[in-house]
VOPAGU-2260 file (C-alpha; in pm, 1 decimal, decimal comma):
REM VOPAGU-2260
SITE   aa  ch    i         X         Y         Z
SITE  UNK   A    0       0,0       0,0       0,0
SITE  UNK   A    1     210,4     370,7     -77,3
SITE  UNK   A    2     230,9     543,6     206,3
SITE  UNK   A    3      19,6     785,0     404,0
SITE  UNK   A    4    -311,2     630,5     212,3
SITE  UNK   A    5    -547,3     463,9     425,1
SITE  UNK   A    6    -724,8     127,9     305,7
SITE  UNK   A    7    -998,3     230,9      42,9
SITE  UNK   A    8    -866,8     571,0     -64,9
SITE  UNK   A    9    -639,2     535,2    -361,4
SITE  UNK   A   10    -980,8     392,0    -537,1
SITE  UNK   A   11   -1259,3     591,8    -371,1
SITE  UNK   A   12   -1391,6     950,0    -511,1
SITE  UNK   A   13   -1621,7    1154,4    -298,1
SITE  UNK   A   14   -1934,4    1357,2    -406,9
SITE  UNK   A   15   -2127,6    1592,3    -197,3
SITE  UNK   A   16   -2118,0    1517,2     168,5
SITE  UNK   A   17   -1950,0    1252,8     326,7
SITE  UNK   A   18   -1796,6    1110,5     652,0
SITE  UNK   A   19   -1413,4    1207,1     679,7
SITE  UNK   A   20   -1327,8     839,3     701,4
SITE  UNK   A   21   -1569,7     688,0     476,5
SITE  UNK   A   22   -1398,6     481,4     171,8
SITE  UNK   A   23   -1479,5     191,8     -23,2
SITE  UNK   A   24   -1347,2     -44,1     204,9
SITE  UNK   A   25   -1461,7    -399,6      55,2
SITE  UNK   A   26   -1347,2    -398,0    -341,0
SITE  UNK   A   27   -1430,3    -602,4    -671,3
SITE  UNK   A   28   -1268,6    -934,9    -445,7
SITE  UNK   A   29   -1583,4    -862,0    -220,2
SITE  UNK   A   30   -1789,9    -931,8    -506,8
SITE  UNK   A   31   -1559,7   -1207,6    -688,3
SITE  UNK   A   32   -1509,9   -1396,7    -365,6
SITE  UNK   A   33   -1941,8   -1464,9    -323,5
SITE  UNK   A   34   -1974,9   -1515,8    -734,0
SITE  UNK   A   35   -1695,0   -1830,7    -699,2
SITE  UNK   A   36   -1834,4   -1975,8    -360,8
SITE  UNK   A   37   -2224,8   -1953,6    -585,3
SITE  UNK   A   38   -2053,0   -2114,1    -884,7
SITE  UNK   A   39   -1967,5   -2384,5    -600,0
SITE  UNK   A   40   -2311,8   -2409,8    -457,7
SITE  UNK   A   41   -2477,9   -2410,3    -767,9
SITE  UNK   A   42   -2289,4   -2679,9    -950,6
SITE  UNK   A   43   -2300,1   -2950,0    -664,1
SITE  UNK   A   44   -2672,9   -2885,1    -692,5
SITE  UNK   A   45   -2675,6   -2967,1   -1022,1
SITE  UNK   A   46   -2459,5   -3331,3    -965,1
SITE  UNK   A   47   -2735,0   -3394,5    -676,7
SITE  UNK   A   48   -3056,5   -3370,4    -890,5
SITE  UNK   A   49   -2916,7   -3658,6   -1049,7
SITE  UNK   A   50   -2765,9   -3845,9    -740,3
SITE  UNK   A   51   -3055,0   -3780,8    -513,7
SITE  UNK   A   52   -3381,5   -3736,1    -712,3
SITE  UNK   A   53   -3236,6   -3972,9   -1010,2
SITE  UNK   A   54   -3314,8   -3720,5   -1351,6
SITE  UNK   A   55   -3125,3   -3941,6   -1573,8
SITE  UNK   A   56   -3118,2   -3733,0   -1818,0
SITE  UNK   A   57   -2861,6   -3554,8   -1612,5
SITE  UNK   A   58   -2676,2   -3820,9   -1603,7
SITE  UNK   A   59   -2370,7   -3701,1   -1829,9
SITE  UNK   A   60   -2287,1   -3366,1   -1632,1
SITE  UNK   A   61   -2305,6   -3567,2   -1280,6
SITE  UNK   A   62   -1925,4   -3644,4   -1257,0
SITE  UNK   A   63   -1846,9   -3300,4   -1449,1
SITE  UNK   A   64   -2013,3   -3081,9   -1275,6
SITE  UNK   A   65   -1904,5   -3264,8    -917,1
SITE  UNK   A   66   -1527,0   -3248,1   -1072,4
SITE  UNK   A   67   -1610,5   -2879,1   -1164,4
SITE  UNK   A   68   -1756,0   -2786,9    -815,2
SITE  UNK   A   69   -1446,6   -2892,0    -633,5
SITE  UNK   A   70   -1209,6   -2697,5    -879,4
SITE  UNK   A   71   -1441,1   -2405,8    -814,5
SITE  UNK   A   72   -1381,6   -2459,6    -426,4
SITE  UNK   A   73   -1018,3   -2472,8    -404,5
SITE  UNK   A   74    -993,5   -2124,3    -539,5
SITE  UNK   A   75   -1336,5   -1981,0    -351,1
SITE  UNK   A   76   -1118,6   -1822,6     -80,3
SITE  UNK   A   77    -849,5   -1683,6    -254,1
SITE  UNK   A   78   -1012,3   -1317,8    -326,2
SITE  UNK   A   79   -1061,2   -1251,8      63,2
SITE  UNK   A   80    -664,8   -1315,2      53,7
SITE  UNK   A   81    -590,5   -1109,7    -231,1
SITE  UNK   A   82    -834,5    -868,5     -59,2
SITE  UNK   A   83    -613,7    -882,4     301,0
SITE  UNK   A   84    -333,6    -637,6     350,1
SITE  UNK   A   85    -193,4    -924,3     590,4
SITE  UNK   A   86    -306,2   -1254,8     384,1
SITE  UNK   A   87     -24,0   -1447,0     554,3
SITE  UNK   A   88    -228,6   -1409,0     868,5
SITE  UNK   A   89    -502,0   -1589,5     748,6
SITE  UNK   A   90    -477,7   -1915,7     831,4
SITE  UNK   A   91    -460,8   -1746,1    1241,4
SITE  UNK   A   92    -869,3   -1852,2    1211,5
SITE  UNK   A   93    -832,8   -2199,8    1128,3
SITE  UNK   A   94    -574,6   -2273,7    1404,1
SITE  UNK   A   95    -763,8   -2027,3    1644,7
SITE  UNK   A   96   -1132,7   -2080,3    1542,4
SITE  UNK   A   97   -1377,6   -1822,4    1734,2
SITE  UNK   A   98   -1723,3   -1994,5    1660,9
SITE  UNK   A   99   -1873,2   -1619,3    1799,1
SITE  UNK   A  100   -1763,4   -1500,7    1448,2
SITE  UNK   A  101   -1938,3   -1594,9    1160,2
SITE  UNK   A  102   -1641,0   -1486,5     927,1
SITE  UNK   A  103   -1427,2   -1732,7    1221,8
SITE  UNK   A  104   -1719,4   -1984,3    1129,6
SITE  UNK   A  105   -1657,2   -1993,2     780,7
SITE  UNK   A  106   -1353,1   -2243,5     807,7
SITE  UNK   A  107   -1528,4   -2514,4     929,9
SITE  UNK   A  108   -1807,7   -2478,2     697,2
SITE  UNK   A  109   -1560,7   -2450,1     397,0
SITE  UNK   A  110   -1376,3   -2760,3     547,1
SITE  UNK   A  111   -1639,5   -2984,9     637,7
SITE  UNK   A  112   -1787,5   -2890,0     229,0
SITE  UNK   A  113   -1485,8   -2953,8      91,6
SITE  UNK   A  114   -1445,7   -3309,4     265,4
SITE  UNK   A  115   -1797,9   -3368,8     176,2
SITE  UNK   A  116   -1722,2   -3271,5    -224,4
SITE  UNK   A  117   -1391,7   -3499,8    -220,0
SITE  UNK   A  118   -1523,6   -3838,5     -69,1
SITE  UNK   A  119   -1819,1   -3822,1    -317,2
SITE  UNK   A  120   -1545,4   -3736,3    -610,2
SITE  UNK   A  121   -1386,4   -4086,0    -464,0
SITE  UNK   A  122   -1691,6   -4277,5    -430,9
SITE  UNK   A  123   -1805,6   -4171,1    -783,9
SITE  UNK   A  124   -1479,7   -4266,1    -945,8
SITE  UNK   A  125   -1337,9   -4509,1    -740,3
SITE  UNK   A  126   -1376,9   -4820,4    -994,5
SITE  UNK   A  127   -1214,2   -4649,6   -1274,6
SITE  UNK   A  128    -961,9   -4530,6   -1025,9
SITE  UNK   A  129    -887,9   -4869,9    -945,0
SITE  UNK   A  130    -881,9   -5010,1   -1302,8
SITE  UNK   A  131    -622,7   -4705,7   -1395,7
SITE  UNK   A  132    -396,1   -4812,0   -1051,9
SITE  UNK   A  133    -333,9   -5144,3   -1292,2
SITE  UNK   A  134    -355,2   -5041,2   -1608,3
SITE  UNK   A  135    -132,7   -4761,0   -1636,6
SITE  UNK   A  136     228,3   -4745,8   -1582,1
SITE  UNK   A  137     504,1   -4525,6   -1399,0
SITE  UNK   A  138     428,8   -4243,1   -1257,8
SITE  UNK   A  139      60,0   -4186,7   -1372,3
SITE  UNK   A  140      39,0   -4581,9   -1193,5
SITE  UNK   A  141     158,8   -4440,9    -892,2
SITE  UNK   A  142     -81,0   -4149,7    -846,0
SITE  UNK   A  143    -378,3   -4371,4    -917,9
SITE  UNK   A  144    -245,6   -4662,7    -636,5
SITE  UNK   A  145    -227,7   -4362,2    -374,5
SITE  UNK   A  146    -585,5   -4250,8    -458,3
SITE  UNK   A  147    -714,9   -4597,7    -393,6
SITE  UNK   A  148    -630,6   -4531,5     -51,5
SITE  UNK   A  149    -626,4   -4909,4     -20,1
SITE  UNK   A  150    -952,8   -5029,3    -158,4
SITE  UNK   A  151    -922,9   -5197,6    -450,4
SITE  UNK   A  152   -1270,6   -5451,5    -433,6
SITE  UNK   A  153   -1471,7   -5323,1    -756,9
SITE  UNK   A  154   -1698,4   -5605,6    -682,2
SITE  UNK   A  155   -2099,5   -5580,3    -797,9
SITE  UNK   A  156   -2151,6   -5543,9    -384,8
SITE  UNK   A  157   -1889,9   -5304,3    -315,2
SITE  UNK   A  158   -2034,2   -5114,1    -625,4
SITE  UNK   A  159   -2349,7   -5080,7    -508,6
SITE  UNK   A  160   -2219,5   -4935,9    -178,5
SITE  UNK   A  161   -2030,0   -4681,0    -361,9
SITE  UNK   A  162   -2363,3   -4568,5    -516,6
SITE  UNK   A  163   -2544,9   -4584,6    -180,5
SITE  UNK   A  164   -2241,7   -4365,1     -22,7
SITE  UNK   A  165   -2270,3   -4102,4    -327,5
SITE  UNK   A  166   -2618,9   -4061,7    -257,5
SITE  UNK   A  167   -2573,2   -4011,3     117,8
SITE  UNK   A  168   -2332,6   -3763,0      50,3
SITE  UNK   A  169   -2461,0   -3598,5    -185,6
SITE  UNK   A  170   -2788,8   -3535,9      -0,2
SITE  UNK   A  171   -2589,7   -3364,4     279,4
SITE  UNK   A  172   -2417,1   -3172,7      30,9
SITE  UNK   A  173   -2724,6   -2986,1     -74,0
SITE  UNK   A  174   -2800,5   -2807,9     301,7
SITE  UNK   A  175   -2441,1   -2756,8     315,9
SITE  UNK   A  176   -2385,2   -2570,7     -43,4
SITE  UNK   A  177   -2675,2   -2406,4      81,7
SITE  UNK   A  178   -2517,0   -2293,7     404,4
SITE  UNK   A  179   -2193,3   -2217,4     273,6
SITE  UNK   A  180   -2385,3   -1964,6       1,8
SITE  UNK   A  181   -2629,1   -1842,8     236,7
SITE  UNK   A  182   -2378,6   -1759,2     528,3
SITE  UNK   A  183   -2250,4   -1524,3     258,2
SITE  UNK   A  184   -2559,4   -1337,1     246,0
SITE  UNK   A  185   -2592,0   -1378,7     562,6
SITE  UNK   A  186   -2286,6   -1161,6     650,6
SITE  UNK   A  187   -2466,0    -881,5     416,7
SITE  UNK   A  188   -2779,4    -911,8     563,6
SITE  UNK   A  189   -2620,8    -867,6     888,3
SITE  UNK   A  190   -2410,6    -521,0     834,6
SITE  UNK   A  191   -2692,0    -297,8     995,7
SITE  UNK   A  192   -2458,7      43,9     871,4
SITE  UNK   A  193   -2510,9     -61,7     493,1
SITE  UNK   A  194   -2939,1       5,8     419,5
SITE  UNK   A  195   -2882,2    -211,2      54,3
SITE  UNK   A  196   -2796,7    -510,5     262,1
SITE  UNK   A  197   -2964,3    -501,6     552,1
SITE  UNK   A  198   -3236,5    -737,6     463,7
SITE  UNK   A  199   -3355,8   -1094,1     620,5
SITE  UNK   A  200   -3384,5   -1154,2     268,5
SITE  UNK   A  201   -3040,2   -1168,9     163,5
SITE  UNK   A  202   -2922,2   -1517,5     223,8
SITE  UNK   A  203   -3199,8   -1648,7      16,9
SITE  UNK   A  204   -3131,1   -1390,1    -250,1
SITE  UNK   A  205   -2793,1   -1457,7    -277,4
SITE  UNK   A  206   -2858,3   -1879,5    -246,7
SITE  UNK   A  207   -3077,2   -1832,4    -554,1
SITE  UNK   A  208   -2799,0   -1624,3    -742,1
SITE  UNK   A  209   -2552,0   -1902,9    -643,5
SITE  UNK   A  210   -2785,3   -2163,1    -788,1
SITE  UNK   A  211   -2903,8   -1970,3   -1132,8
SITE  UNK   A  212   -2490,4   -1893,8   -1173,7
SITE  UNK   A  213   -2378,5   -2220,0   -1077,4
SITE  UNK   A  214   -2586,5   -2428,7   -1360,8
SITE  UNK   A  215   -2502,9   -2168,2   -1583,5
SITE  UNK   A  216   -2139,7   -2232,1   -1547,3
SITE  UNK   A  217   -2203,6   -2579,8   -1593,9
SITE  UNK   A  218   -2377,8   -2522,4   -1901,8
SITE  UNK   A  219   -2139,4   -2299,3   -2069,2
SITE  UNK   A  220   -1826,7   -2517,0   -1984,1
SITE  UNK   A  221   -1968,9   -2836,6   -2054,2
SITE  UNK   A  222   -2036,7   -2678,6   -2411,1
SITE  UNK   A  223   -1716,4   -2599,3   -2465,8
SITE  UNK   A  224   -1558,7   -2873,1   -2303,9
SITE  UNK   A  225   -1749,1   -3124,1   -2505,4
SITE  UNK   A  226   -1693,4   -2941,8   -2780,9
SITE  UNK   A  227   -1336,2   -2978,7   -2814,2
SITE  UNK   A  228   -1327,4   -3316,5   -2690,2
SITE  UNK   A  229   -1518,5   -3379,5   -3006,6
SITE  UNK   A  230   -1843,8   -3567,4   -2831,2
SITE  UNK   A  231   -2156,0   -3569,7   -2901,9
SITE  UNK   A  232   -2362,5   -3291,8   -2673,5
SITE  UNK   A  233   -2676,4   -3501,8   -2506,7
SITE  UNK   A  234   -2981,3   -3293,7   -2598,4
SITE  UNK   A  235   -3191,7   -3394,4   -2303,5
SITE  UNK   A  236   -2933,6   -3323,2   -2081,2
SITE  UNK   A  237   -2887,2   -2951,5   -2220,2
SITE  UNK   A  238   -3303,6   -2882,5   -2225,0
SITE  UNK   A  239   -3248,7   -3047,1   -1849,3
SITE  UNK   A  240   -3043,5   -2786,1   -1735,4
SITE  UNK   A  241   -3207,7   -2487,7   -1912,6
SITE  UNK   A  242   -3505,1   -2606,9   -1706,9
SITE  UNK   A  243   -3359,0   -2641,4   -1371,3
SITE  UNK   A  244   -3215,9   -2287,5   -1470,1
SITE  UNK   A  245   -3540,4   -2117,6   -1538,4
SITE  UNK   A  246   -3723,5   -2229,9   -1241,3
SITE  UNK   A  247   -3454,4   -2124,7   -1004,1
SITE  UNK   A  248   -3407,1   -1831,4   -1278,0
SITE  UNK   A  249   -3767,9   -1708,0   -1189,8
SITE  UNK   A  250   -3733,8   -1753,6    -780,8
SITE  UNK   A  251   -3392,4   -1518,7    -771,7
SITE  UNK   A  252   -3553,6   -1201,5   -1004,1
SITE  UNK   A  253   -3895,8   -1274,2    -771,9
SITE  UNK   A  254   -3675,9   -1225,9    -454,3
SITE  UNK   A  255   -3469,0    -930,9    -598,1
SITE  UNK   A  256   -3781,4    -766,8    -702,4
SITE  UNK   A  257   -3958,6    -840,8    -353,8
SITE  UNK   A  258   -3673,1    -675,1    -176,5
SITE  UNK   A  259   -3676,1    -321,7    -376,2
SITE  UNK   A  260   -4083,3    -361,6    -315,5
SITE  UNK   A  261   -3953,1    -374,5      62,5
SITE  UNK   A  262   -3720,3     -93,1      68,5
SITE  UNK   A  263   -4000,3     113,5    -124,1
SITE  UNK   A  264   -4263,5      35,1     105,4
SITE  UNK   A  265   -4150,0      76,8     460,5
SITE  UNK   A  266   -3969,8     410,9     328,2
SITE  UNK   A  267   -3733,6     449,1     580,7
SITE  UNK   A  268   -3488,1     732,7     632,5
SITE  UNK   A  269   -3210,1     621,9     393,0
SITE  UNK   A  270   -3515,9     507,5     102,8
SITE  UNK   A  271   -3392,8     897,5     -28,8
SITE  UNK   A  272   -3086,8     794,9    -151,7
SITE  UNK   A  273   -3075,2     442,4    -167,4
SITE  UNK   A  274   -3304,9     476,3    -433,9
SITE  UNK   A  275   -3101,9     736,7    -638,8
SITE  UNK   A  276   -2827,6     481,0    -629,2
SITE  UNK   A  277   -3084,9     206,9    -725,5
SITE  UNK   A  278   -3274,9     412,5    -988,8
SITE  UNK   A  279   -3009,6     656,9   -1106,4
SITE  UNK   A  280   -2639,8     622,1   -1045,9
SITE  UNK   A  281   -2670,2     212,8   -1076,4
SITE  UNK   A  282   -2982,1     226,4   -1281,7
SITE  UNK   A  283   -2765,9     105,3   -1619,6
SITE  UNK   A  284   -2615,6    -198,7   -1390,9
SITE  UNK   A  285   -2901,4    -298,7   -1200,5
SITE  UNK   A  286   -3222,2    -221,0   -1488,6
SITE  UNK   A  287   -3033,6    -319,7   -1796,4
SITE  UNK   A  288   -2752,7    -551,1   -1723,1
SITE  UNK   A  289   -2859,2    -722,4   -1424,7
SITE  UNK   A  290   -3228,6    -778,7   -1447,0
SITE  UNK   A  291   -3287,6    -722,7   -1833,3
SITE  UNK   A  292   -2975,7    -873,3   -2018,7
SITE  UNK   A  293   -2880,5   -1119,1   -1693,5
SITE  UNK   A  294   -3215,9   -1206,9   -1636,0
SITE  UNK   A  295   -3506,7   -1142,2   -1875,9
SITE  UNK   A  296   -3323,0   -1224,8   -2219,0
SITE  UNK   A  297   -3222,2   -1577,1   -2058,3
SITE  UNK   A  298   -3561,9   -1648,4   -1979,1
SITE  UNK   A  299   -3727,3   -1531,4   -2265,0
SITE  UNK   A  300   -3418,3   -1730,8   -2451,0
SITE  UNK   A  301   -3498,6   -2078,2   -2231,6
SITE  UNK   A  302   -3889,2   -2072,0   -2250,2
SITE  UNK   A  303   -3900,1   -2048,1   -2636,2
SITE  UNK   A  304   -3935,7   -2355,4   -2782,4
SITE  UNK   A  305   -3694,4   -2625,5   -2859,5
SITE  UNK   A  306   -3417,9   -2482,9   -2667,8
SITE  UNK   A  307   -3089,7   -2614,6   -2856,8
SITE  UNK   A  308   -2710,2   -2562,4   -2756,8
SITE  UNK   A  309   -2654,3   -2255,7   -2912,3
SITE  UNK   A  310   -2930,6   -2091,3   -2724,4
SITE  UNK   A  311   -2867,7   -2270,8   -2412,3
SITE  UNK   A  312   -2501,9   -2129,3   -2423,0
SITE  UNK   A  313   -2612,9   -1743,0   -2473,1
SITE  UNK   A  314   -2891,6   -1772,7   -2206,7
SITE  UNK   A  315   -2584,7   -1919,6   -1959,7
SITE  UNK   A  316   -2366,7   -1652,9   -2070,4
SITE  UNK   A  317   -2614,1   -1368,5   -2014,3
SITE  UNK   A  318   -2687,5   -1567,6   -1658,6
SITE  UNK   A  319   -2313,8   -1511,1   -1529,8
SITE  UNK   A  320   -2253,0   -1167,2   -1684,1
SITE  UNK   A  321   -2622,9   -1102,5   -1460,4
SITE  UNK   A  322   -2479,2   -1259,9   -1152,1
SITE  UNK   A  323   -2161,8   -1080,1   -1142,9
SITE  UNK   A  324   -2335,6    -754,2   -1197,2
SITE  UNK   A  325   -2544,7    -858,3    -932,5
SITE  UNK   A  326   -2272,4    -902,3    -647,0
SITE  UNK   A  327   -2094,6    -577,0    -812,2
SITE  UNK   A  328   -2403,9    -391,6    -736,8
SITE  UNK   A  329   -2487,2    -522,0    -401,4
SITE  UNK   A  330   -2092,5    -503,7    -252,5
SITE  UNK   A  331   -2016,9    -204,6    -454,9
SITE  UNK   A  332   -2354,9      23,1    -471,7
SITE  UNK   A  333   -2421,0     -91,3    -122,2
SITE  UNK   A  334   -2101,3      73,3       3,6
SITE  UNK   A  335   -2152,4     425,1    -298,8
SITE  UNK   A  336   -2371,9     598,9     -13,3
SITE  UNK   A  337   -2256,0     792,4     226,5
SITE  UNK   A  338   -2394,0     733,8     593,8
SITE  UNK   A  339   -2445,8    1117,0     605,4
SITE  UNK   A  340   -2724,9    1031,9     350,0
SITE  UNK   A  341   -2644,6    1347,8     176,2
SITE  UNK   A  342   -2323,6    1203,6     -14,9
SITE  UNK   A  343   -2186,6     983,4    -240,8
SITE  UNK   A  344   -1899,5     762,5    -296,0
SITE  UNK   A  345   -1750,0     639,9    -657,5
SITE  UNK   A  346   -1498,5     296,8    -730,5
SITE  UNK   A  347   -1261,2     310,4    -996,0
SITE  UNK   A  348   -1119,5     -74,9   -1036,7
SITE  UNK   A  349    -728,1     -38,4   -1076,8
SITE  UNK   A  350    -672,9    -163,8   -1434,1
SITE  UNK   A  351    -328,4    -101,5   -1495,5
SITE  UNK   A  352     -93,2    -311,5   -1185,7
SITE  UNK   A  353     173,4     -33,9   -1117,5
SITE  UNK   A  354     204,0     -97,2    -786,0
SITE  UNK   A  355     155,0    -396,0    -552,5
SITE  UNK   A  356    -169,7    -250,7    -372,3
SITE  UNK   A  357    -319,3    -183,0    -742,3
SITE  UNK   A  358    -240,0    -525,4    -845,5
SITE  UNK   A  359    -404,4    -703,1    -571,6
SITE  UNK   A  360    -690,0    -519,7    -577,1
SITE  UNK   A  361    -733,5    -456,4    -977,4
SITE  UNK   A  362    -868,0    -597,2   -1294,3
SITE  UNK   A  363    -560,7    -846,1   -1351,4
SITE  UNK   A  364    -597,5   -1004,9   -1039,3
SITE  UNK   A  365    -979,3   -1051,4   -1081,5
SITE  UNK   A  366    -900,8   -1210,0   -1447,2
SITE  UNK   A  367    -665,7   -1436,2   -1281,2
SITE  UNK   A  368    -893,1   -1550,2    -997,2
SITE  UNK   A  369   -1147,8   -1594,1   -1254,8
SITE  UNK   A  370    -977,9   -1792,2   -1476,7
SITE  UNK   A  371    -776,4   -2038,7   -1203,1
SITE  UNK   A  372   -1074,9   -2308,1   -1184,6
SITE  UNK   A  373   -1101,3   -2358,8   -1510,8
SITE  UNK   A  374    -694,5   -2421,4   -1537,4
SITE  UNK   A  375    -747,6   -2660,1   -1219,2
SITE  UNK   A  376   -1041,8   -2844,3   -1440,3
SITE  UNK   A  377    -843,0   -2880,4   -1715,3
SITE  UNK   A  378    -544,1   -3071,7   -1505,5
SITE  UNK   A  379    -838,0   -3222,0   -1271,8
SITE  UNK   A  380    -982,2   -3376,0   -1577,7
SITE  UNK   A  381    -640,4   -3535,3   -1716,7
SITE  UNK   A  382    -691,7   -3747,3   -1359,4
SITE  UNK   A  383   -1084,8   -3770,2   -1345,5
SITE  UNK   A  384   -1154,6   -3789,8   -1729,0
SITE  UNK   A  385   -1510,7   -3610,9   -1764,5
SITE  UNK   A  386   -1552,4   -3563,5   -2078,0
SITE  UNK   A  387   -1422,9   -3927,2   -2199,7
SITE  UNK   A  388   -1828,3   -4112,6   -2163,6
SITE  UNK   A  389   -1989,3   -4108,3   -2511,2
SITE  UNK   A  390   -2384,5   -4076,4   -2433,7
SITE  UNK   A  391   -2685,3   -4080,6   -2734,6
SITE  UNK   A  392   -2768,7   -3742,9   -2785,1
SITE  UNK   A  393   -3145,6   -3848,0   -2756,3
SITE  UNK   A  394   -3170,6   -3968,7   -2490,9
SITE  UNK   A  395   -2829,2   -4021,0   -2245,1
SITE  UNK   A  396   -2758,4   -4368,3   -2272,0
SITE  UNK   A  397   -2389,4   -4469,3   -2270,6
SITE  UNK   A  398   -2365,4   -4601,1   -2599,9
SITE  UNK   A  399   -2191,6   -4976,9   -2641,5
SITE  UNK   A  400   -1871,1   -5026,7   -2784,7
SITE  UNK   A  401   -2043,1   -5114,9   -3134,2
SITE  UNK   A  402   -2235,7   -4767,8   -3135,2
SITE  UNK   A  403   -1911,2   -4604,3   -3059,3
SITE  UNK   A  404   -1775,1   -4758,0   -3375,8
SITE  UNK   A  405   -2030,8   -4654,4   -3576,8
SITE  UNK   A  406   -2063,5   -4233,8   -3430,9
């Protein structure tokens, strides 16, 4: 940080009246760091509506999107580091936990997910881990014999218990993506100072985001991933997801609507200019990109009929740019009005990194913490192949050796 600058100024412009010591503490990593934990929550939900309520026709992203979820999670709290002007002191919560704090808190939620993600990833592949233990050789050999952890028995009966154990776990996964997302809101909702977020209604806003933006994700990589592994895409499986998307699709813009309604109606003494920042200064973000192009155009995209890949893809692509603009203008726009009520503050995002400070908390590092779980999926997938299965595009059978010939 250069010198003499307090936390928040080199990035924060005042307008009108405002608090001597009033800056845009939390930055774009306050808004990156809930969009990757929802990309989390959101595709584990997606493996478990085939796991635990058996939609077959999900069948093909199962493994993918549980691969992709766990990708997504080792890089979920890397922005609150990048965010830290002491990172290195981070890890101080895990080995001191105060369960009093929910930020404290988060550790063991984040643990006991992530442990809850990676035994299912075991169960799920454990039999082709096993065959690739003896069927590969040298080093390759070696990393699948450690990830057998010992168990080798790919009998029918040991099989079946593998199934029963993915379904177990996946059914606790689903409260606990929801908690880990919804804690997140929570710790909005909470923050009495800010009147954008303090709402009872933001941990179920921001569980629905999570959802809407985690399927989306899944849908727009497993496009492209399929894609240039050169297999077929399973139709059912794509109008499957579109589905699941619009109905939770519909739930978050319902919620996000009834919360404005809220703020409008009880009128309290911030409604002034919380709704010039809603209505005028964030109007473009929140009106057009958010709820129209994020929102709307998706759903007017999915309920047309015969949704088909190329579709799907825009509508998922509209979804994330949405979400994003979503925790932009609840982290950011939450924190543009002054508690004086009579002032405003403006961000400007660091896009060029000439200094340390403007580095961690600019555009490059964003783009890198961005991009990071899709570089983990790509090496993930080299060890848990999930793009290998060939399924009929009709309807998401595994097709038998012979079909393979013949596609």
């Amino acid at each position: 940080m250069t010198e003499g600058h307090v936390h928040g100024e080199l990035w924060t412009i005042k307008e009108l009246f405002t608090y001597p010591n009033e800056y845009i503490y939390w930055t774009v990593h306050i808004a990156v760091y809930p969009y990757i934990t929802g990309l989390v929550a959101g595709a584990f939900v997606l493996s478990s509506l085939y796991h635990v309520l058996g939609k077959e026709e999900l069948r093909p992203v199962a493994k993918f999107s549980l691969i992709f979820s766990f990708a997504l999670l080792l890089i979920a709290p890397t922005p609150l580091l990048f965010h830290l002007t002491q990172p290195f002191r981070g890890y101080h919560t895990i080995l001191t936990p105060h369960f009093y704090s929910a930020i404290a808190a988060f550790n063991l939620v984040y643990l006991s997910y992530m442990a809850i993600v990676a035994a299912e990833i075991w169960f799920a592949f454990r039999k082709f881990i096993v065959e690739q233990s003896e069927s590969q050789t040298g080093f390759k050999r070696l990393i699948y014999k450690v990830l057998t952890l010992g168990s080798t028995d790919v009998s029918e009966k040991a099989l079946h218990l593998d199934e029963k154990m993915i379904k177990i776990l996946a059914a606790i996964g689903i409260p606990a993506a929801a908690l880990l997302h919804g804690y997140v809101g929570f710790i909005f909702g909470s923050v009495k100072t800010v009147p954008l977020w303090k709402t009872p209604l933001m941990p179920f806003i921001f569980l629905m985001s999570a959802v809407i933006s985690g399927i989306a994700v899944c849908i727009f990589t497993y496009i492209i991933g399929m894609k240039f592994a050169k297999k077929f895409i399973c139709t059912a499986t794509i109008r499957s997801m579109c589905n699941a998307l619009v109905f939770f699709l519909v739930i978050a813009f319902l919620l996000e609507i009834i919360d404005i309604v809220f703020h409008a109606y009880t009128a309290e003494e911030f409604w002034g200019i919380l709704s010039q920042v809603l209505f005028d200064r964030f109007a473009v973000k929140i009106i057009v990109i958010q709820w129209g192009l994020g929102m709307i155009l998706p759903l007017i995209l999915l309920i047309l009929p015969r949704v088909d890949t190329l579709r799907a893809f825009i509508a998922a692509s509209l979804v994330l740019m949405g979400v994003f603009m979503m925790r932009w203008d609840v982290v950011i726009g939450g924190q543009s009005m002054s508690r004086s009520f009579a002032g405003f503050m403006e961000y400007n995002l660091p896009i060029i990194p000439n200094s340390v400070e403007a580095f961690k908390e600019g555009l490059v590092a964003v783009i890198i913490l961005l991009s990071a779980p899709f570089i983990i999926l790509y090496f993930m997938n080299k060890i848990f192949p999930v793009f290998s299965e060939v399924f009929n595009e009709d309807d998401c059978r595994i097709l038998t050796e012979e079909e393979k010939k013949v596609h």
